[in-house]
GUTIRO-410954 format. One line per field, with one value per residue (C-alpha): residue number from 1; residue in three letters; y negated, x, z. Coordinates in nm, 2 decimals, decimal comma. Layout:
// GUTIRO-410954
pos	(NUM/...);
code	(ala/...);
Y	(Y/...);
X	(X/...);
Z	(Z/...);
***
This chain:
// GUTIRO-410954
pos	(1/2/3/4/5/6/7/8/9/10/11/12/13/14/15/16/17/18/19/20/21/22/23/24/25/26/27/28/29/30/31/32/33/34/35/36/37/38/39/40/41/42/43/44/45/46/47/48/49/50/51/52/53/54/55/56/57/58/59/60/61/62/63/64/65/66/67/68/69/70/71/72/73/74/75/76/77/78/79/80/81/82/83/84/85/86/87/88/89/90/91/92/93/94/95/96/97/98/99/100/101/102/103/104/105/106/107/108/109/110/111/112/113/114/115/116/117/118/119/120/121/122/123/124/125/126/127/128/129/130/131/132/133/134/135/136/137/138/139/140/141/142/143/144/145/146/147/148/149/150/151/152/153/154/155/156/157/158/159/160/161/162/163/164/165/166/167/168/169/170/171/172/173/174/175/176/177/178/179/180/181/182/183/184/185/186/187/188/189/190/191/192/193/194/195/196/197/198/199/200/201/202/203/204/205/206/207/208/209/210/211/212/213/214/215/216/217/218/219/220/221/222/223/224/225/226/227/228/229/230/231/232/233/234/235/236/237/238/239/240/241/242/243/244/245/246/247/248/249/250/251/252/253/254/255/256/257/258/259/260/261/262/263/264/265/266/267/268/269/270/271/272/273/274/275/276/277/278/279/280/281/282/283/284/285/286/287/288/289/290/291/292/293/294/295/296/297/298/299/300/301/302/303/304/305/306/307/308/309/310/311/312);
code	(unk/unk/unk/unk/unk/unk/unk/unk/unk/unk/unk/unk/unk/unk/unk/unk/unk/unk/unk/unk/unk/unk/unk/unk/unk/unk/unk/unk/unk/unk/unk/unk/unk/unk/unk/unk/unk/unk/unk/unk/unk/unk/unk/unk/unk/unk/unk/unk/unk/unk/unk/unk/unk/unk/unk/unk/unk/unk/unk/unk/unk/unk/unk/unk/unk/unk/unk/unk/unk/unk/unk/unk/unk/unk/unk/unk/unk/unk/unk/unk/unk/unk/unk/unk/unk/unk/unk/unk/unk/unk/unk/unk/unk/unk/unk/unk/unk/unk/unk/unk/unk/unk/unk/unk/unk/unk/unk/unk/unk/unk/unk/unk/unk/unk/unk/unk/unk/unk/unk/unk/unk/unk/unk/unk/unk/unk/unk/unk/unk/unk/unk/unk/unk/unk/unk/unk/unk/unk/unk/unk/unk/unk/unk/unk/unk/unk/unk/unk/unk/unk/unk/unk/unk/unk/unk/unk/unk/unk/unk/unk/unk/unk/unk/unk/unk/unk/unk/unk/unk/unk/unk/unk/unk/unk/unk/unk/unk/unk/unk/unk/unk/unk/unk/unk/unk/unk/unk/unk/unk/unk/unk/unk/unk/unk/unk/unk/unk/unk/unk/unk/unk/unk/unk/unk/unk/unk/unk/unk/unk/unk/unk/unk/unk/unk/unk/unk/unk/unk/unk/unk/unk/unk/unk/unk/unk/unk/unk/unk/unk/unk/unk/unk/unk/unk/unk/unk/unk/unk/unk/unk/unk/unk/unk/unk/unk/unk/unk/unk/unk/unk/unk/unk/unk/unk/unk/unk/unk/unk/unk/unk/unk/unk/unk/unk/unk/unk/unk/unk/unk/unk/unk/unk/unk/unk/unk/unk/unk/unk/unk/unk/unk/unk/unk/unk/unk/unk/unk/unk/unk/unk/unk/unk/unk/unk/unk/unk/unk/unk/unk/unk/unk/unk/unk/unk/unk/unk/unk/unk/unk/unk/unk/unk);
Y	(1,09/1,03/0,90/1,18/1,46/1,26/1,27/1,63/1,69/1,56/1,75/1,43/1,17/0,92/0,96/1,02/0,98/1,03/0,74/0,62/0,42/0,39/0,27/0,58/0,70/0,31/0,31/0,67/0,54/0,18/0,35/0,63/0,32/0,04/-0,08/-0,08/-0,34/-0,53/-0,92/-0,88/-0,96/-0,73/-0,74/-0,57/-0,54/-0,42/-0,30/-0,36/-0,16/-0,28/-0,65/-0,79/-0,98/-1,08/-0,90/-0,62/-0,69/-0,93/-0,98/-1,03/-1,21/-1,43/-1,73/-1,70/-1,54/-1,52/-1,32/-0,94/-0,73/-0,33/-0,33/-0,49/-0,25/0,06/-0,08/-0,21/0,12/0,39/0,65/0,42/0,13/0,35/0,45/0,10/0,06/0,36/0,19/-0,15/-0,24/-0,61/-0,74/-1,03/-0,76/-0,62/-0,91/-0,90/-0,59/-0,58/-0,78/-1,07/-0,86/-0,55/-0,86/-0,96/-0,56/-0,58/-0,84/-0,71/-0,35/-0,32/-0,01/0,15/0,01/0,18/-0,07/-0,07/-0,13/-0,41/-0,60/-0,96/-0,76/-1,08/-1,21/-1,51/-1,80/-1,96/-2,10/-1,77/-1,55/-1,20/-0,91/-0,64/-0,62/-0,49/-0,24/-0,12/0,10/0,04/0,26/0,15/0,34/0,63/0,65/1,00/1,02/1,25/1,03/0,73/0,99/1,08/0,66/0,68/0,86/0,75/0,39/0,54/0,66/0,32/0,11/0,30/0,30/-0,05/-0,17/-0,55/-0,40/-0,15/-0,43/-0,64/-0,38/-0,28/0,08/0,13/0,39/0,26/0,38/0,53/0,64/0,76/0,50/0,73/0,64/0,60/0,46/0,20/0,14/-0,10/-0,23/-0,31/-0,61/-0,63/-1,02/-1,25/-1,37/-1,75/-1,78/-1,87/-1,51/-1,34/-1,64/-1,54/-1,16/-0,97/-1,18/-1,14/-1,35/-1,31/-1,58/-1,38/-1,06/-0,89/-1,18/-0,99/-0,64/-0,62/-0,65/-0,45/-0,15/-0,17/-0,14/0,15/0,35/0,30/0,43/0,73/0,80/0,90/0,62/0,21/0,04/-0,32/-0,60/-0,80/-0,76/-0,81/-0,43/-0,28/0,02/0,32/0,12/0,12/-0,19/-0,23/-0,51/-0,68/-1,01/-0,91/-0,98/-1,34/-1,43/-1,46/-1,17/-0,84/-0,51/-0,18/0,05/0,33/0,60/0,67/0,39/0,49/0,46/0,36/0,40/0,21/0,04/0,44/0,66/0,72/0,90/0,90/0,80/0,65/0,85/0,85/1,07/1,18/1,20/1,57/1,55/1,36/1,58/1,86/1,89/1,99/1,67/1,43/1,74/1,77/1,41/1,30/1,63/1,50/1,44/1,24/1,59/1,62/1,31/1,40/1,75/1,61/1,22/1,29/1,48/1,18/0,87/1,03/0,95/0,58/0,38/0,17/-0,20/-0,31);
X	(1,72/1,38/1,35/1,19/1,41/1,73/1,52/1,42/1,78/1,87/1,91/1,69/1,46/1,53/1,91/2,00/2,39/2,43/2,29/1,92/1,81/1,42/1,41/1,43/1,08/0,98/1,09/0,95/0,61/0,61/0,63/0,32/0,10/0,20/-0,14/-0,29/-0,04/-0,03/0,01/0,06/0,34/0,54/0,69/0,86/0,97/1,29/1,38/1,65/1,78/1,98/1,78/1,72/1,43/1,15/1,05/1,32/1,24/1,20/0,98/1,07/0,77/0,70/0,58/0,91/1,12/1,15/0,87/0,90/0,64/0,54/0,73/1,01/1,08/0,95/1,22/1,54/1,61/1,82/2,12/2,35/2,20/2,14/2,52/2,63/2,39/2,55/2,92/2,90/2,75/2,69/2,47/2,76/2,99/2,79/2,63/2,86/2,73/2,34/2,11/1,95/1,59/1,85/1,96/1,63/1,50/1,83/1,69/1,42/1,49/1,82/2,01/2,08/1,78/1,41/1,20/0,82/0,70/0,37/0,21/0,01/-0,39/-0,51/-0,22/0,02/-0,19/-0,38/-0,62/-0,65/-0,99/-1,06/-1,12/-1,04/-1,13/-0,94/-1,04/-0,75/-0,89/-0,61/-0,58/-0,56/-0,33/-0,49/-0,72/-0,63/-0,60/-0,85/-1,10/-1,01/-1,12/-1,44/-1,48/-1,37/-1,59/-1,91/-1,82/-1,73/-2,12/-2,21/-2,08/-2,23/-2,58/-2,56/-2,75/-2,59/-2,24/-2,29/-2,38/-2,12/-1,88/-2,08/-2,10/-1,74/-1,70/-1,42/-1,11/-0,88/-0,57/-0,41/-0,11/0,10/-0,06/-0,49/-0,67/-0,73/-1,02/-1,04/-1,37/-1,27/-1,54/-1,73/-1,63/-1,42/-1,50/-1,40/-1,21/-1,57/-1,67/-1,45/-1,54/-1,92/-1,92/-1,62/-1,45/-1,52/-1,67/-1,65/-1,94/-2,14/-2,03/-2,28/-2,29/-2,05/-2,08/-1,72/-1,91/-2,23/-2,03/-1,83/-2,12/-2,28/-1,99/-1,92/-2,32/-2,18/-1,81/-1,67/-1,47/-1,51/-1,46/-1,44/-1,40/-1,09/-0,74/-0,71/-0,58/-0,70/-0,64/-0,87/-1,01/-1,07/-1,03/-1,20/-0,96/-1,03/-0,82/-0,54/-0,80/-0,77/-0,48/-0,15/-0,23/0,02/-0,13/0,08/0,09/-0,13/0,11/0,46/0,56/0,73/0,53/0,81/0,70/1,10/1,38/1,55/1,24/1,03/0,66/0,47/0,36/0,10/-0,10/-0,45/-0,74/-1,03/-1,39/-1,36/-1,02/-1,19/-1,45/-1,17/-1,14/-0,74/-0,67/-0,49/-0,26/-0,21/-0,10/0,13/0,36/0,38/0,75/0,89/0,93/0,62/0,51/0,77/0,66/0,32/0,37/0,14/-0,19/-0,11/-0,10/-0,40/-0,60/-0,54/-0,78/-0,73/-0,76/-1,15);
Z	(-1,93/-1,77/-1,43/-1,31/-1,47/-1,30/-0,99/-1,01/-1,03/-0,70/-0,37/-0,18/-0,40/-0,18/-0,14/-0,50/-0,44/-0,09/0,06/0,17/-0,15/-0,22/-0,53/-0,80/-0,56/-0,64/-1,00/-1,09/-0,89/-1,07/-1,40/-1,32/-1,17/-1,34/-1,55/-1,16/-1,07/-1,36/-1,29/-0,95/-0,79/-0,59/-0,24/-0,03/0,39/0,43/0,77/1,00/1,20/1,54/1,45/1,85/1,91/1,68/1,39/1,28/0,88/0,64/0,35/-0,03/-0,22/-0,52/-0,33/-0,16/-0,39/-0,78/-0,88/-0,95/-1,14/-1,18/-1,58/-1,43/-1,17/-1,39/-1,70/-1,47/-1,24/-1,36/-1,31/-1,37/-1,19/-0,83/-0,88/-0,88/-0,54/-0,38/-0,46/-0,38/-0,05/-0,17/-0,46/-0,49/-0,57/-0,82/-0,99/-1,30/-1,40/-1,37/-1,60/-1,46/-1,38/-1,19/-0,99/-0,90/-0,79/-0,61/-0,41/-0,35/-0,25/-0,11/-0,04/0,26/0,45/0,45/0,24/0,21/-0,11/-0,14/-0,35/-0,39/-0,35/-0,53/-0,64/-0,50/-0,62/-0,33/-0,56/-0,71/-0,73/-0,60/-0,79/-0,56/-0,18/0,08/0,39/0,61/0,88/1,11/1,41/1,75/1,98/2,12/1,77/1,57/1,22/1,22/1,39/1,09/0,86/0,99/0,98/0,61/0,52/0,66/0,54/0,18/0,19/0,36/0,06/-0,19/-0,10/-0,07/-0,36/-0,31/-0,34/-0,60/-0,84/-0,78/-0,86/-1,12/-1,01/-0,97/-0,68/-0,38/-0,47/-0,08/0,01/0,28/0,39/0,56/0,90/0,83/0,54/0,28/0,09/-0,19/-0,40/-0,74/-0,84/-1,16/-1,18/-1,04/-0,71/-0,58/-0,18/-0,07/-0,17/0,07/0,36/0,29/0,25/0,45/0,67/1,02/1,27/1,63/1,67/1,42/1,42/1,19/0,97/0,70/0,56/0,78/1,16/1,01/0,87/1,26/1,46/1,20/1,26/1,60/1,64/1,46/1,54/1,84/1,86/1,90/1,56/1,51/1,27/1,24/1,27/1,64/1,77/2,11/2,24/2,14/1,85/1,47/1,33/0,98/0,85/0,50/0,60/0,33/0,08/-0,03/-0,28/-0,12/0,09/0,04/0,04/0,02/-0,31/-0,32/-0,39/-0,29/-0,03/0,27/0,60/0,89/1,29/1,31/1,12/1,12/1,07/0,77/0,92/0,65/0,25/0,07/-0,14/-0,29/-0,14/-0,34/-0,24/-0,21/-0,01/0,25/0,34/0,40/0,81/0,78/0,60/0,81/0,95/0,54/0,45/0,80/0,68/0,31/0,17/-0,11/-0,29/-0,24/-0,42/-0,70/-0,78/-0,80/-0,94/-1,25/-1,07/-0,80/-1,04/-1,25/-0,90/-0,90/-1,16/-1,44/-1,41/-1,52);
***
């Protein structure tokens, strides 16, 4: 039986025998995406709930960790595999029983706990190059999702009428989705770009602010928003932050499609999905995507996936 039948047949996606378990969204989601995530190595942040001080989750990666990729997860998960989840509490317990690769997506995404699902943008390599760059528009408290749209969109038209950037993408239009709290916008590059690349061309500078297309797009749009938006990472209050610093290899970026959004340890608020062009421009958008529901995603995973582009 397909993944997505044996979904389709239980009451909740993500508790497929009773209890909160991720993975069959994950699996069903790694399967529809996987040539986009080819050779990249996946992570995860699993949260914990109760955890006192410092940060309430931890992060599974392959420059920690073993590493896991996308045909991995899509071929280890199924019925059988989530039952054994729901019945032993432990992976010790269960180790006898799983393959060596069930072990590993064990690790990685354990049950009972909400678990974001990520993955290396550039891959794990430090010495690595870039092919894809990385845009979170990351919303300051007190910035709505509506207003991170309006800043999507105007940077969408930004980046394509720059003729620099077209050609090094070789005419390949910005591919965004919607993260289950604001937007992502990713440039998928013609050729392989050294560190230096990223240094020179988006990261941002608070001597020289408008010395990368990062601090040039910030002050376009904050001439044309109704909000401030800045480059960088650093978060203020009332502020868009255009953020490309999870663009060098080693850096983690989240899956376009299907991973949970968390606002704590307990509470799932949103999921990632890809937006088109067209989507964008709707003015009922955002009120659209914070209501979406792993159901949702299911009932749809096909139209969904056939957003998201092939690798190239």
């Amino acid at each position: 039986m397909s993944l997505v039948r044996f979904a389709r047949q239980r009451d909740d996606i993500l508790k497929p025998y009773g209890q909160i378990d991720v993975l069959l969204l994950y699996a069903i989601v790694a399967e529809k995406i996987g040539p986009y995530l080819a050779g990249r190595e996946i992570a995860s942040r699993i949260w914990l709930p109760g955890k006192g001080g410092g940060r309430p989750y931890i992060i599974k990666r392959g420059s920690k960790d073993e590493p896991l990729y996308v045909n991995e997860l899509a071929d280890a998960v199924t019925p059988e595999f989530l039952k054994l989840r729901e019945e032993e509490k432990k992976l010790s317990r269960a180790e006898e029983e799983l393959t060596p690769v069930q072990r590993k997506v064990w690790h990685y995404f354990v049950p009972r706990k909400l678990v974001n699902f990520f993955y290396a943008t550039n891959t794990e390599d430090p010495s690595g190059d870039i092919d894809r760059v990385f845009l979170d528009l990351d919303r300051g408290q007190g910035v709505t999702a509506a207003q991170a749209q309006a800043a999507t969109v105007m940077l969408l038209e930004l980046i394509r009428s720059d003729d620099e950037l077209m050609d090094l993408t070789g005419g390949k239009w910005p591919f965004t989705y919607w993260t289950g709290n604001s937007f992502h916008v990713i440039l998928r590059l013609k050729d392989a770009q050294p560190h230096s690349f990223y240094d020179k061309k988006f990261k941002y500078s608070t001597s020289d602010p408008e010395g990368s297309f990062t601090g040039r797009w910030a002050k376009q749009l904050t001439k044309n928003v109704d909000c401030e938006v800045a480059g960088g990472h650093e978060k203020k209050e009332n502020r868009l932050n255009i953020d490309p610093s999870q663009t060098p290899p080693g850096k983690l970026c989240r899956v376009p499609l299907g991973s949970i959004h968390v606002s704590d340890p307990e509470t799932i608020d949103g999921f990632s999905i890809p937006v088109t062009n067209r989507m964008l421009k709707r003015k009922n958008l955002t009120e659209t995507l914070v209501h979406l529901q792993a159901k949702d995603i299911l009932s749809e995973i096909n139209k969904l996936a056939a957003r998201v582009p092939e690798p190239g």
